[in-house]
C-alpha positions as CSV (number, residue, x, y, z in Angstrom):
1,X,-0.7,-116.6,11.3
2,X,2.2,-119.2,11.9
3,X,0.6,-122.4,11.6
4,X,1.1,-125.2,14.9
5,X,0.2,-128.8,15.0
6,X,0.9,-131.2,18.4
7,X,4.7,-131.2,17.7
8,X,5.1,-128.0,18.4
9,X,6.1,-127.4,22.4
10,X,3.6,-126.9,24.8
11,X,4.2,-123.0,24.9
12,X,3.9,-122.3,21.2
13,X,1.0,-124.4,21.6
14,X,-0.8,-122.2,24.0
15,X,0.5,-118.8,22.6
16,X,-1.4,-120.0,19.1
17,X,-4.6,-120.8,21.2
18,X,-4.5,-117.4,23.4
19,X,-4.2,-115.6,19.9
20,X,-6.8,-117.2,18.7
21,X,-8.8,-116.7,21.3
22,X,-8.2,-112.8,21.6
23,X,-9.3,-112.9,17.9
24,X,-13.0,-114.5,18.6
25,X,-13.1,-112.0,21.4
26,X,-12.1,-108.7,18.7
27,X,-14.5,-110.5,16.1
28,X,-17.2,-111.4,18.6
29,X,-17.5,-107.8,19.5
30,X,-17.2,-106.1,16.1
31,X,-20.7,-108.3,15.5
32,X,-22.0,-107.0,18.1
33,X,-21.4,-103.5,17.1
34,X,-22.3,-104.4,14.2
35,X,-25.5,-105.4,15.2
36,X,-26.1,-102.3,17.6
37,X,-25.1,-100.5,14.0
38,X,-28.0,-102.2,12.4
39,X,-30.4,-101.7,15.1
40,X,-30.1,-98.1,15.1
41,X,-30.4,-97.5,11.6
42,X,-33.6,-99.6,11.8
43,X,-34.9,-97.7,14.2
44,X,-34.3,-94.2,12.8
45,X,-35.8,-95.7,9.7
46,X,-38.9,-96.9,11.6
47,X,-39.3,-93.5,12.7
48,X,-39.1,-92.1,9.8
49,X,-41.6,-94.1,7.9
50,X,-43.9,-93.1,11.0
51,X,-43.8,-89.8,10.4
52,X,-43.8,-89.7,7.1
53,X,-46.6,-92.0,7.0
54,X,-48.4,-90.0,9.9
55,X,-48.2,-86.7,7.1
56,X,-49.3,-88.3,4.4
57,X,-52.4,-89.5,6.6
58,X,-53.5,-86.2,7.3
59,X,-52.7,-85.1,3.3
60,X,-54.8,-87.6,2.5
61,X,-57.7,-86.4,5.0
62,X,-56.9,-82.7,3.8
63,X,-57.4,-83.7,0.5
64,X,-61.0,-85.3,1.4
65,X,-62.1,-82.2,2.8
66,X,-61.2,-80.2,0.0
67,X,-62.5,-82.5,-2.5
68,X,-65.7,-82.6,-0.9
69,X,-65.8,-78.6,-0.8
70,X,-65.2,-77.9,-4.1
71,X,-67.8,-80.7,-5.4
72,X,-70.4,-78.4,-3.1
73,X,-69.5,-75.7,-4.3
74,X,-69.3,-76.9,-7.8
75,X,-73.2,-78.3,-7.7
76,X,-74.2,-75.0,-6.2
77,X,-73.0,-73.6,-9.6
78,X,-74.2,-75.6,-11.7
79,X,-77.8,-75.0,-9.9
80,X,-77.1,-71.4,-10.2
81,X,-76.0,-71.8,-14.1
82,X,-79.0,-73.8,-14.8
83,X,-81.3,-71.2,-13.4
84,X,-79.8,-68.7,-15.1
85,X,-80.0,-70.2,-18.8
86,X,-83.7,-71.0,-18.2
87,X,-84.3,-67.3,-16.9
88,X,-82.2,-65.8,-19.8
89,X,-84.6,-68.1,-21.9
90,X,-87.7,-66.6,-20.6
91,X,-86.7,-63.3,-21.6
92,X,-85.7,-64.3,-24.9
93,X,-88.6,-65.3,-26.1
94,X,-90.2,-61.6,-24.2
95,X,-87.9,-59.8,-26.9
96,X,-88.8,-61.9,-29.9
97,X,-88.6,-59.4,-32.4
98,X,-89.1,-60.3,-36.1
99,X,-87.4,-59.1,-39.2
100,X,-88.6,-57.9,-42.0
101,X,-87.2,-57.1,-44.9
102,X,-88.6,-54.6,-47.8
103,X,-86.7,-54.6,-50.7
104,X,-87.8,-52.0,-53.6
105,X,-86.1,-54.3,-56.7
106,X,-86.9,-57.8,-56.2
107,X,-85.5,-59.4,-59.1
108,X,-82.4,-57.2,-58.0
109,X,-82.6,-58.6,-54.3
110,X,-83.0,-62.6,-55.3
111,X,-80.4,-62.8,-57.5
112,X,-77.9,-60.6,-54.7
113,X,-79.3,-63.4,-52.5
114,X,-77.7,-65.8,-54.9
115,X,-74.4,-64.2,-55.5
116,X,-74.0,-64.1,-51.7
117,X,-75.1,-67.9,-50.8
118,X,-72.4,-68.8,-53.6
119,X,-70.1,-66.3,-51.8
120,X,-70.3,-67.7,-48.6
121,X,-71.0,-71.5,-49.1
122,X,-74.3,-71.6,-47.8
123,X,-77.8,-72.4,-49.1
124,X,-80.9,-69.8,-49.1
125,X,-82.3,-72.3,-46.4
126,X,-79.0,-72.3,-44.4
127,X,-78.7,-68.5,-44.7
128,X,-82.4,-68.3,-43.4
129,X,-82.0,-70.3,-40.6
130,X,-79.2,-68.4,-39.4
131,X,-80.8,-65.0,-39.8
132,X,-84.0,-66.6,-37.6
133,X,-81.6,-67.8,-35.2
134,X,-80.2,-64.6,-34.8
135,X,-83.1,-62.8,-33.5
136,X,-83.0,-65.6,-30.6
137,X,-80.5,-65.6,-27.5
138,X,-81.5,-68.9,-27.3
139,X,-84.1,-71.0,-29.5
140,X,-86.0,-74.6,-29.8
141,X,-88.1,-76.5,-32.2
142,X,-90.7,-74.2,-30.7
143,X,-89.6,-71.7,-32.0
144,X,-88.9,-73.4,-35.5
145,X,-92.2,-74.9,-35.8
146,X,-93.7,-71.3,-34.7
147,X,-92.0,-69.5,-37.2
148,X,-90.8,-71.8,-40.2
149,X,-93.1,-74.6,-40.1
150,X,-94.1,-74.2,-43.1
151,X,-90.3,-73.2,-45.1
152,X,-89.4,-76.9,-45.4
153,X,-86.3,-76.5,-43.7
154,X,-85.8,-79.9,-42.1
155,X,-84.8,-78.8,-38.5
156,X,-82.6,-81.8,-36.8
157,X,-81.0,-82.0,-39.9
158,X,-80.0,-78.4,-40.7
159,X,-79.6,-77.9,-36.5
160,X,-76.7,-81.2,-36.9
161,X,-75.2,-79.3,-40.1
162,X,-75.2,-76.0,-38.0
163,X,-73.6,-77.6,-35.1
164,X,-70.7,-79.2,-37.4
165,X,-69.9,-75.7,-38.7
166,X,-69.8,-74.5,-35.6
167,X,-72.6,-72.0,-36.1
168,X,-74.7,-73.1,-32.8
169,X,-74.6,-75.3,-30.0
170,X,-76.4,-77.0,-27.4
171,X,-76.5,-75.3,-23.9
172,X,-79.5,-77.5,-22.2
173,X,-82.4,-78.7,-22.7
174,X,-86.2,-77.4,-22.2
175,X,-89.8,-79.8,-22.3
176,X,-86.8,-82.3,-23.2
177,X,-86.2,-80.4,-26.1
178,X,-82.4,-79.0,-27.1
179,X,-81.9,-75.5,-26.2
180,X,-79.8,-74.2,-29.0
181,X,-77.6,-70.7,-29.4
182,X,-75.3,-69.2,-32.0
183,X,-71.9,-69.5,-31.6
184,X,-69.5,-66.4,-31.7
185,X,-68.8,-67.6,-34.9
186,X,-72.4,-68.0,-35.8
187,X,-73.4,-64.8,-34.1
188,X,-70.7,-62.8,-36.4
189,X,-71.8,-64.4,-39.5
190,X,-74.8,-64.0,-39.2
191,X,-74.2,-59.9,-38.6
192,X,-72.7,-60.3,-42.0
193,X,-75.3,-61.4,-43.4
194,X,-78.0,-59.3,-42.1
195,X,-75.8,-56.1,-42.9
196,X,-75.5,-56.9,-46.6
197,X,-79.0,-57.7,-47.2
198,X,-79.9,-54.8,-45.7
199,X,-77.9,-52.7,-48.1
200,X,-79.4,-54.2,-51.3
201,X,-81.7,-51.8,-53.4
């Protein structure tokens, strides 16, 4: 823009001021568009948000509903599981049925008893404990003290060893007494065991 100072003639004078003036006037409405501009995107962003907020409000109560269903329905099982381990227990103990074993060399059937604790890592205690076990679907100190009071087996200790090998495990509790069972693991070992006792003579 040619620059004019008070020496200029009146006319050049007043051209430079109406240019100046038309400029404001361009500049003055390109801020307000501008600001119409702004105001819209605000807006369409408010509305947004609103909505968005508005869905995740009802998620959120969705959610609650659901929450609180499945933690119903989750008690009712666990009622239902519980009443079914303590009826399964019941008719455990109605099929206790006790092994005996009758074996016509007994020299010969100890020192197989021997070869197969070495064989499989357990002690003659351990390997008892698991064949008692085994007649059980599921067992107690009860049980233990019923049957092998007097053995010498130290129950919590042998039932912690047990556990750690995976051979039983806790499934509740009865007289606030653990409710134990054999594993798979324990169930199939102790099939093994049972099967080659059986076939010494």
């Amino acid at each position: 823009m040619k620059k004019v100072s008070i020496h200029h003639d009146k006319e050049e004078i007043y051209d430079a001021y109406q240019r100046v003036l038309n400029n404001l006037r361009v500049q003055r409405h390109k801020n307000k568009q501008h600001v119409l501009h702004k105001r819209e995107i605000i807006k369409e962003k408010n509305k947004k948000y609103n909505t968005l907020h508005w869905k995740l409000f009802r998620m959120k109560q969705i959610m609650f509903g659901l929450n609180a269903q499945i933690n119903k329905m989750r008690g009712f099982g666990n009622k239902k599981k519980a009443e079914g381990r303590r009826a399964g227990y019941k008719e455990a103990i109605k099929k206790f049925d006790k092994i005996a074993f009758t074996p016509e060399n007994p020299f010969r059937f100890i020192a197989m008893c021997d070869l197969l604790s070495d064989t499989i890592k357990y002690t003659p205690k351990e390997i008892s404990f698991i064949l008692w076990a085994n007649q059980f679907d599921f067992f107690t100190k009860e049980d233990f003290d019923r049957d092998l009071s007097k053995s010498e087996i130290p129950y919590y200790y042998i039932t912690s060893k047990m556990k750690t090998k995976d051979i039983i495990t806790a499934i509740g509790e009865k007289n606030q007494r653990k409710v134990y069972t054999l594993t798979g693991s324990g169930k199939n070992l102790a099939t093994k065991i049972n099967k080659y006792i059986k076939n010494i003579r």
